[in-house]
N, C-alpha and C positions, 0 to 999 in steps of 0.2 A: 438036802443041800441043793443049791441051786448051780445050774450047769452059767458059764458066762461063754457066749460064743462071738468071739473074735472075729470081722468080715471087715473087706475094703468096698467103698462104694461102688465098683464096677462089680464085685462076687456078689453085691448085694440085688443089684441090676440085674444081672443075669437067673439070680435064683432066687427070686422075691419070695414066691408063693412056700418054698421050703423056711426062709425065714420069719414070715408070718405063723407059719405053722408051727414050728418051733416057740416063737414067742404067747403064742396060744396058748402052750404044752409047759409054759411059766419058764422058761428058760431067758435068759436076758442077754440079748443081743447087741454089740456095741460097731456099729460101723464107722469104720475110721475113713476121714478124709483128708488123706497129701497127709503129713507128718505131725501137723499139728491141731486138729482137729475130731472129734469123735461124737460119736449122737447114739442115743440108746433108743430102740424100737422096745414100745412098751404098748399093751393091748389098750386101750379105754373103754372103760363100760359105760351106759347109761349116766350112772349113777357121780361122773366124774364129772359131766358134760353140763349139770343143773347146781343152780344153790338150792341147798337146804332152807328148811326153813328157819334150821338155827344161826345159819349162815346168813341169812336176811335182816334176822333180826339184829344181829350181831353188827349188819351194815347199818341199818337204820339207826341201831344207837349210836356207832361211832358215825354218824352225821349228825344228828341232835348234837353230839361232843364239840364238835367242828360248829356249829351254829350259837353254842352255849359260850363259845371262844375257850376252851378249854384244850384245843390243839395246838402241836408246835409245831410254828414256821419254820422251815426250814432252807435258806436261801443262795448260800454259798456251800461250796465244799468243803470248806474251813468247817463251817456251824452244823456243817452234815457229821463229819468225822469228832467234832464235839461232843454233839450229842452220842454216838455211835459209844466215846469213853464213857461216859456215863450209866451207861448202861450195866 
């Protein structure tokens, strides 16, 4: 099970290197800022930082898509949230 550890942005300030280490050690870290606000410190490997090559591919068709006019426009917030029930 996963620990969640609770910090305010000045504990987090003061004790960085403890909560990096901690988020290393798979623990999930949530720093909250002022009352309404929070950000989770989360490691990134490699692996998160590049596309795939399935990832690429997967871009390259949906441009062909977008070129074939087989995309929807989307232009207002109305036709946004339209689409969005459709779904």
């Amino acid at each position: 099970m996963k620990t969640i550890v609770e910090t305010t942005s000045r504990q987090f300030r003061a004790h960085q290197k403890d909560f990096f280490d901690m988020a290393d050690k798979g623990h999930d870290i949530v720093i909250k800022r002022g009352s309404k606000q929070a950000y989770v410190l989360i490691p990134v490997s490699a692996d998160d930082l590049y596309f795939t090559p399935e990832m690429i591919a997967r871009i390259k068709e949906s441009q062909q898509q977008i070129k074939d006019g087989k995309g929807i426009v989307v232009g207002t917030k109305e036709e946004l949230n339209t689409f969005f029930d459709t779904l």
